[in-house]
C-alpha atoms as a printed R data frame, in Angstrom:
    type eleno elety resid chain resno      x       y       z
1   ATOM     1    CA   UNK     A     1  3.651  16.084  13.671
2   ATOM     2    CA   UNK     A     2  3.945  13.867  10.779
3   ATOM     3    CA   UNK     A     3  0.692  13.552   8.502
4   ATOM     4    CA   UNK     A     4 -0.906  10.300   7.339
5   ATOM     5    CA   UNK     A     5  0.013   9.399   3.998
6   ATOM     6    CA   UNK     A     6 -2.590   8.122   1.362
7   ATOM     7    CA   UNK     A     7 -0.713   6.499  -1.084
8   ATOM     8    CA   UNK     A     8  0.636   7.470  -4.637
9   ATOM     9    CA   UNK     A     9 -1.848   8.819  -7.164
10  ATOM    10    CA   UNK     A    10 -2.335   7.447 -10.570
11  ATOM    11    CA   UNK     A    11 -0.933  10.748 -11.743
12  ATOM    12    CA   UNK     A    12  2.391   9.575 -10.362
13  ATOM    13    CA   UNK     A    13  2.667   7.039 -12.725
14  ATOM    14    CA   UNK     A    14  1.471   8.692 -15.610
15  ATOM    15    CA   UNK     A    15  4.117  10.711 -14.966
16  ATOM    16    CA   UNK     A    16  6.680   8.425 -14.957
17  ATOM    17    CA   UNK     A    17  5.397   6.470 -18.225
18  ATOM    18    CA   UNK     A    18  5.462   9.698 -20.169
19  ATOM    19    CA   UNK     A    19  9.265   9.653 -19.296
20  ATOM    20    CA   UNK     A    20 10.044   7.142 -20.344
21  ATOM    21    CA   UNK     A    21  9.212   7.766 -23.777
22  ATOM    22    CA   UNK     A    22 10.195  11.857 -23.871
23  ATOM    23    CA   UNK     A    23 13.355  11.510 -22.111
24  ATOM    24    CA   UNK     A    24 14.461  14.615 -22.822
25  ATOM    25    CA   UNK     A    25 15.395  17.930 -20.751
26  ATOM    26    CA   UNK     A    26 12.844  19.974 -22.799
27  ATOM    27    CA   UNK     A    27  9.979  17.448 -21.651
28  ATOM    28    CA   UNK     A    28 11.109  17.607 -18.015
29  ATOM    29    CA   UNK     A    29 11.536  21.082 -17.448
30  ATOM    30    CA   UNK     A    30  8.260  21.519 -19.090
31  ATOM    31    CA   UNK     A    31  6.475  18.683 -16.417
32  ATOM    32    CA   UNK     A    32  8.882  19.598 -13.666
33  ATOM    33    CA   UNK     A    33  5.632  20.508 -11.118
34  ATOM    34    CA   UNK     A    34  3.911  17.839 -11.762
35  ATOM    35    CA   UNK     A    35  7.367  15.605 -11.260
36  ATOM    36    CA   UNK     A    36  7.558  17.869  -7.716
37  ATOM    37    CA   UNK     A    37  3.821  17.392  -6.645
38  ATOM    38    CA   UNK     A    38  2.757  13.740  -7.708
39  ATOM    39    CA   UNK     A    39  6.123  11.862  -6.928
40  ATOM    40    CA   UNK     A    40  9.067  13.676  -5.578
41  ATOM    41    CA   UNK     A    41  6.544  15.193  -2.563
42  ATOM    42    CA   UNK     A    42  4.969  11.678  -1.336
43  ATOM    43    CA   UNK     A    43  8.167   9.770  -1.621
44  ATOM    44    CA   UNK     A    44  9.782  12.452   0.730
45  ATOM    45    CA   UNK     A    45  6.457  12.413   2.879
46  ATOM    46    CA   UNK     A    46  6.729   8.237   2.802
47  ATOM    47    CA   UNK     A    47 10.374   8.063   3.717
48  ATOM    48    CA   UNK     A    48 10.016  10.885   6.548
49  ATOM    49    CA   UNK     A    49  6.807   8.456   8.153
50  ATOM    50    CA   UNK     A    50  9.138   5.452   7.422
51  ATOM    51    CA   UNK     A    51 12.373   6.886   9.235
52  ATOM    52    CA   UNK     A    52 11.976   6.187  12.828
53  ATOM    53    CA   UNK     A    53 11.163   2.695  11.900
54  ATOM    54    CA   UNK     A    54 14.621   2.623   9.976
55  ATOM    55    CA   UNK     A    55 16.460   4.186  13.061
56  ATOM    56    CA   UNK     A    56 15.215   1.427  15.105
57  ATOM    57    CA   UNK     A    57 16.830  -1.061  12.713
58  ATOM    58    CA   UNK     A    58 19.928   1.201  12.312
59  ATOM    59    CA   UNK     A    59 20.654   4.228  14.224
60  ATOM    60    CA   UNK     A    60 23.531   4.519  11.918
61  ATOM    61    CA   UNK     A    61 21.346   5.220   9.163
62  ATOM    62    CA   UNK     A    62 21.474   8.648   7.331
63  ATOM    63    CA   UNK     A    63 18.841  10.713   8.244
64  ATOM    64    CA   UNK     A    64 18.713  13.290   5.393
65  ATOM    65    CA   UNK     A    65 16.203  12.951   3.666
66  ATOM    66    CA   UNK     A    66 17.937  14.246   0.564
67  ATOM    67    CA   UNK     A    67 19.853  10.978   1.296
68  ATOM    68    CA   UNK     A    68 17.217   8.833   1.351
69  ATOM    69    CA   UNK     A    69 15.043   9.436  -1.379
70  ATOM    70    CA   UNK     A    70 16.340   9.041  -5.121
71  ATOM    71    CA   UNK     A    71 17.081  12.174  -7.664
72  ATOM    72    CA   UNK     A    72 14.932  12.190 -10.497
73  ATOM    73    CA   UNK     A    73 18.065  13.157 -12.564
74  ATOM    74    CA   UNK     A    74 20.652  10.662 -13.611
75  ATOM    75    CA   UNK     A    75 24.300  10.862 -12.699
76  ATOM    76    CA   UNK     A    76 25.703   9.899 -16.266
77  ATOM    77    CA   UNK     A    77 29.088   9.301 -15.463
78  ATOM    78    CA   UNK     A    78 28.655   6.262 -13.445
79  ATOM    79    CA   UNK     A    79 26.091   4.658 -15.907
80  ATOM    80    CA   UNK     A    80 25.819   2.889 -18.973
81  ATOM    81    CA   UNK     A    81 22.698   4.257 -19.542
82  ATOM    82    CA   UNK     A    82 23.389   8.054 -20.692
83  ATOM    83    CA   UNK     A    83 19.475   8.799 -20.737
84  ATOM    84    CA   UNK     A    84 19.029  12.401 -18.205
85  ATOM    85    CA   UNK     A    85 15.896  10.808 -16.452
86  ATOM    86    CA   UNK     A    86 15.174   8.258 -14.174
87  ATOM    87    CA   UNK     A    87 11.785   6.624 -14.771
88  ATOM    88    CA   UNK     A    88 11.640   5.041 -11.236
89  ATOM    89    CA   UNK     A    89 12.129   6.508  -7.841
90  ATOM    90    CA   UNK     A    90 13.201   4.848  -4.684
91  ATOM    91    CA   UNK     A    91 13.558   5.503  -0.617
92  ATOM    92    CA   UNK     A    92 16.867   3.776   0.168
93  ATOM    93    CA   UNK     A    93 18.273   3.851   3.613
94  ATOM    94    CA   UNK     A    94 22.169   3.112   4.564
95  ATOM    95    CA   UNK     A    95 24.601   4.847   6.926
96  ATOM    96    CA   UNK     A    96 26.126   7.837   6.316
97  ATOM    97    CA   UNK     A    97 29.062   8.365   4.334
98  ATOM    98    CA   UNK     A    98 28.112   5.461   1.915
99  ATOM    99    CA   UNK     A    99 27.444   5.472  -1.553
100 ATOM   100    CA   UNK     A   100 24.430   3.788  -2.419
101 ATOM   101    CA   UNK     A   101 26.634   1.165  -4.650
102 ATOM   102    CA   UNK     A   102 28.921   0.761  -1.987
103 ATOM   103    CA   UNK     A   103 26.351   0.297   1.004
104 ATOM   104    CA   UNK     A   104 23.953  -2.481   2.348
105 ATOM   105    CA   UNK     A   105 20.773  -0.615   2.343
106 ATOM   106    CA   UNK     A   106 16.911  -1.375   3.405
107 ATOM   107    CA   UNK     A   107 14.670  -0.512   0.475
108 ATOM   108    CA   UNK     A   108 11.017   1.229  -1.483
109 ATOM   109    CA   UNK     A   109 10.968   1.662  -5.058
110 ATOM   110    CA   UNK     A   110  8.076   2.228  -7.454
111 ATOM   111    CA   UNK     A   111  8.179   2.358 -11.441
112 ATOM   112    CA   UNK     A   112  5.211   2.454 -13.885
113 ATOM   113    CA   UNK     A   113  5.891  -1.595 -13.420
114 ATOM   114    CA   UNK     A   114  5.160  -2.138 -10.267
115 ATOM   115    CA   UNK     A   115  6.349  -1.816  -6.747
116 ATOM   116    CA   UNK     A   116  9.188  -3.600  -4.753
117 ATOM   117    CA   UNK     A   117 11.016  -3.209  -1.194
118 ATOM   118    CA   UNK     A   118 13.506  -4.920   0.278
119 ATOM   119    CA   UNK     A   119 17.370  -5.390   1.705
120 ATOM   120    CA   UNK     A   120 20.558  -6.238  -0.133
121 ATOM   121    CA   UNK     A   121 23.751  -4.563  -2.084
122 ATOM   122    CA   UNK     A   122 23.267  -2.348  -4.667
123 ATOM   123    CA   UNK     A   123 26.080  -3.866  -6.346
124 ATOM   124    CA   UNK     A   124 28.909  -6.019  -5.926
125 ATOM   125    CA   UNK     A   125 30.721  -5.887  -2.915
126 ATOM   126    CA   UNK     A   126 33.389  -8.188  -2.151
127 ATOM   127    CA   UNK     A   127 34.324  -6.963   1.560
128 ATOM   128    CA   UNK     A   128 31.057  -7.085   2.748
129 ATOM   129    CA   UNK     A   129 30.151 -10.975   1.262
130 ATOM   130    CA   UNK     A   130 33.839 -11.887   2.944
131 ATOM   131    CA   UNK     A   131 32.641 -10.964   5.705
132 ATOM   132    CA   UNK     A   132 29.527 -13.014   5.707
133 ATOM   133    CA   UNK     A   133 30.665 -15.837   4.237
134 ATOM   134    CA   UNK     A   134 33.145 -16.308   7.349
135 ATOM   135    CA   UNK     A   135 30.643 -14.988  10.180
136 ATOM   136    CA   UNK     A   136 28.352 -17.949   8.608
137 ATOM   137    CA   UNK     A   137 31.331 -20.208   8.789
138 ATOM   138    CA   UNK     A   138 31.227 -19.740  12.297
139 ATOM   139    CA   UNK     A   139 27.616 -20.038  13.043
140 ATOM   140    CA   UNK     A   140 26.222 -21.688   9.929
141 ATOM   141    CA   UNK     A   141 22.944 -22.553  12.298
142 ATOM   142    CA   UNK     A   142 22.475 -18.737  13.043
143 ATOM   143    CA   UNK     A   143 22.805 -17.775   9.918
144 ATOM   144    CA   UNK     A   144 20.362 -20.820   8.710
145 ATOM   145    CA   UNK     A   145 17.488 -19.610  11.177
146 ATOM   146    CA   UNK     A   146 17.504 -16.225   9.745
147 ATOM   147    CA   UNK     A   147 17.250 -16.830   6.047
148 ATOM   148    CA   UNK     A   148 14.882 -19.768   6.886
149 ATOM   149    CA   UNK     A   149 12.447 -17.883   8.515
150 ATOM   150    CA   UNK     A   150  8.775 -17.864   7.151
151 ATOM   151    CA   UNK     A   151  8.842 -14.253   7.472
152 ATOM   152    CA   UNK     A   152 11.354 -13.861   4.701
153 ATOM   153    CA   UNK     A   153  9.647 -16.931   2.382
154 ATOM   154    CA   UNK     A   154  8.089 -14.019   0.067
155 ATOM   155    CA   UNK     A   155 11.695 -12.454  -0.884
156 ATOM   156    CA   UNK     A   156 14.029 -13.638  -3.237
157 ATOM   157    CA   UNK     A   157 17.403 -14.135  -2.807
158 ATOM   158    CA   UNK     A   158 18.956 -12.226  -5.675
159 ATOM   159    CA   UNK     A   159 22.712 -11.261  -6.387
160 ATOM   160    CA   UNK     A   160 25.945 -12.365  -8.899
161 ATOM   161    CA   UNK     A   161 26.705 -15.548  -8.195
162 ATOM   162    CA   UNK     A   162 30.325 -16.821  -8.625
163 ATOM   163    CA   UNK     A   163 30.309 -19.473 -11.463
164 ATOM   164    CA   UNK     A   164 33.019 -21.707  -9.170
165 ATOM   165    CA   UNK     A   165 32.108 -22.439  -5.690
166 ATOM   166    CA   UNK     A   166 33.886 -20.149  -3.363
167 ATOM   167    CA   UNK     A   167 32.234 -21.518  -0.286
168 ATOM   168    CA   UNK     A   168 34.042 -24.747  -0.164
169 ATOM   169    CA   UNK     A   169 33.245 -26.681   3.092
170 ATOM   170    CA   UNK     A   170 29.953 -24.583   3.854
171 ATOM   171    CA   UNK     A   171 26.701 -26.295   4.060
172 ATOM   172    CA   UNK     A   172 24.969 -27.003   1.099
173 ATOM   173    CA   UNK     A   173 21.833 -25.231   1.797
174 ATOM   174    CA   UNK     A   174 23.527 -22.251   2.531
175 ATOM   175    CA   UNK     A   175 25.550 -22.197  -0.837
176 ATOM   176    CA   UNK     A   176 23.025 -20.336  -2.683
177 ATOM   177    CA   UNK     A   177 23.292 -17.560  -0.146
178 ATOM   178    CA   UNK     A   178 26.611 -17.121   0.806
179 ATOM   179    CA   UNK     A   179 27.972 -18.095  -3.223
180 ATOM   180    CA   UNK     A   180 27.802 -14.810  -4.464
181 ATOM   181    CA   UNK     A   181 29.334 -11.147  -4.891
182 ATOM   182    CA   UNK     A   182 26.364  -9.599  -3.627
183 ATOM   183    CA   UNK     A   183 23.202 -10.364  -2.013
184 ATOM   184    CA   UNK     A   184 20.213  -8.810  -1.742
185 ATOM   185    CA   UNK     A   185 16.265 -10.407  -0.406
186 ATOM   186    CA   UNK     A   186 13.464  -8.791  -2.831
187 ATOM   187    CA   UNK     A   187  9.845  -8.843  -2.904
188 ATOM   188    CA   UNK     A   188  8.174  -7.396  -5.787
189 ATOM   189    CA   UNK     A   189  4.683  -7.321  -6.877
190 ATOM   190    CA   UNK     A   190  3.922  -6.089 -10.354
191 ATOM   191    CA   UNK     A   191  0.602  -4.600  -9.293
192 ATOM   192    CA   UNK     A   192  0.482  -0.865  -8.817
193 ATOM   193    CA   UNK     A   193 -2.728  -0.861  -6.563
194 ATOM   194    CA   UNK     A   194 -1.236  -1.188  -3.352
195 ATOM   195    CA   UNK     A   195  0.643   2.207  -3.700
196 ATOM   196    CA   UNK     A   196 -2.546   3.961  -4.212
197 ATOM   197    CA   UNK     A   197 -3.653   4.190  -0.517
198 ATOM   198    CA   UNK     A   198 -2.310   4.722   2.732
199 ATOM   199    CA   UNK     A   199 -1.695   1.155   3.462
200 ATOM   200    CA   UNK     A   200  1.442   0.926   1.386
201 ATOM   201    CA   UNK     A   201  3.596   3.002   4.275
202 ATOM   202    CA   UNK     A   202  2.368  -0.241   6.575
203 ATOM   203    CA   UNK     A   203  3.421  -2.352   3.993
204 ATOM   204    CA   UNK     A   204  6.668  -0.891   4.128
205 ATOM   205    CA   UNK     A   205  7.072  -1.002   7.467
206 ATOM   206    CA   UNK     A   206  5.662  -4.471   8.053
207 ATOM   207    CA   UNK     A   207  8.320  -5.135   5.670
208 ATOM   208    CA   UNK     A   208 11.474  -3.524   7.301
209 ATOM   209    CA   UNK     A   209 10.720  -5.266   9.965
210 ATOM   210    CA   UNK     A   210 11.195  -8.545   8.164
211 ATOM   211    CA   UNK     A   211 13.990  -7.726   7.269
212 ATOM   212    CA   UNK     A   212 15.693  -6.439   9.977
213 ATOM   213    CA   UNK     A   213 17.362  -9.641  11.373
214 ATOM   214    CA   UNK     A   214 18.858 -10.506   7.944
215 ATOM   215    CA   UNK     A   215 20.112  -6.887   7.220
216 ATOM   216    CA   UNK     A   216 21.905  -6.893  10.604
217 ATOM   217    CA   UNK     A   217 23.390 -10.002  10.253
218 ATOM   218    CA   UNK     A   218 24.886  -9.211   7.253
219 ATOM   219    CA   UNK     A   219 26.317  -6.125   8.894
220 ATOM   220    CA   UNK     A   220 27.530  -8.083  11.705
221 ATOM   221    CA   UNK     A   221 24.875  -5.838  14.648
């Protein structure tokens, strides 16, 4: 039996401010519980309440949670940024054998700047937007009714668009969609608040939910 969650203390955030300005392995080996008991614990508890939910959208999904829910440490080799510490965490669910840059995923991520969820490509990803672009070819209205939907009027469409128009012949309110190499629908909300009680897993959910139509279509479910 799962138990309710109550949101993310202020301690959590603390945390992750102080980071971000003693980046250092010293600093985090020295802070390492309270890394363990204010954010790595409730983001693990949060994405274990939020999983069924995400199996409904995707039974595909990966259910590890060690999967799911972001390392505090920073794989250097694949980033610019050579700092050891992430100052942000994030539940991110795609299918199995995926990378995360490589995968369309459904998303929670907090930083000391706020809060944000949503569905998209972590990156670029050429295959998948081919893909899309000609499955909207074929049923531009389909694809129309999902983007236009009032439930999704609070995320933003957000993703590198292509500076010549590679969707020649598509309609022109779909351009802004379907013109990119990646796409992703955010909502973010720069107040921390929310996180702080147990109404930010419904959030979530409510949320995933949303989204669900748009992240299947994109998959082609």
């Amino acid at each position: 039996m799962k138990h309710e969650f109550f949101g993310f203390k202020p301690e959590a955030y603390m945390f992750l401010t102080e980071l971000g300005f003693n980046n250092n392995r010293m600093w985090m080996e020295e802070n390492r519980e309270r890394y363990r008991e204010y954010v790595q614990r409730p983001m693990r508890h949060l994405a274990e309440l939020l999983l069924p939910t995400a199996l409904e959208i995707d039974p595909e999904f990966n259910p590890r949670l060690g999967c799911i829910v972001s390392r505090i440490n920073r794989d250097t080799r694949y980033s610019k940024n050579k700092l050891p510490y992430r100052d942000h965490m994030w539940i991110a669910y795609r299918r199995e054998g995926q990378r995360l840059g490589e995968s369309l995923c459904i998303y929670f991520e907090i930083s000391p700047m706020g809060y944000s969820y949503g569905t998209g490509m972590y990156s670029t990803n050429l295959p998948l937007m081919k893909a899309l672009r000609a499955r909207a070819a074929v049923d531009p209205e389909g694809f129309r009714q999902i983007v236009t939907d009032p439930a999704l009027a609070r995320y933003k469409a957000e993703g590198e668009t292509y500076k010549r128009d590679a969707t020649p012949g598509m309609p022109e309110d779909l351009k802004p969609y379907l013109n990119r190499r990646s796409l992703s629908f955010c909502y973010d909300n720069p107040s921390l608040a929310p996180t702080m009680n147990g109404g930010i897993a419904d959030e979530v959910k409510k949320a995933m939910l949303e989204l669900a139509p748009v992240y299947k279509y994109i998959l082609g479910m």
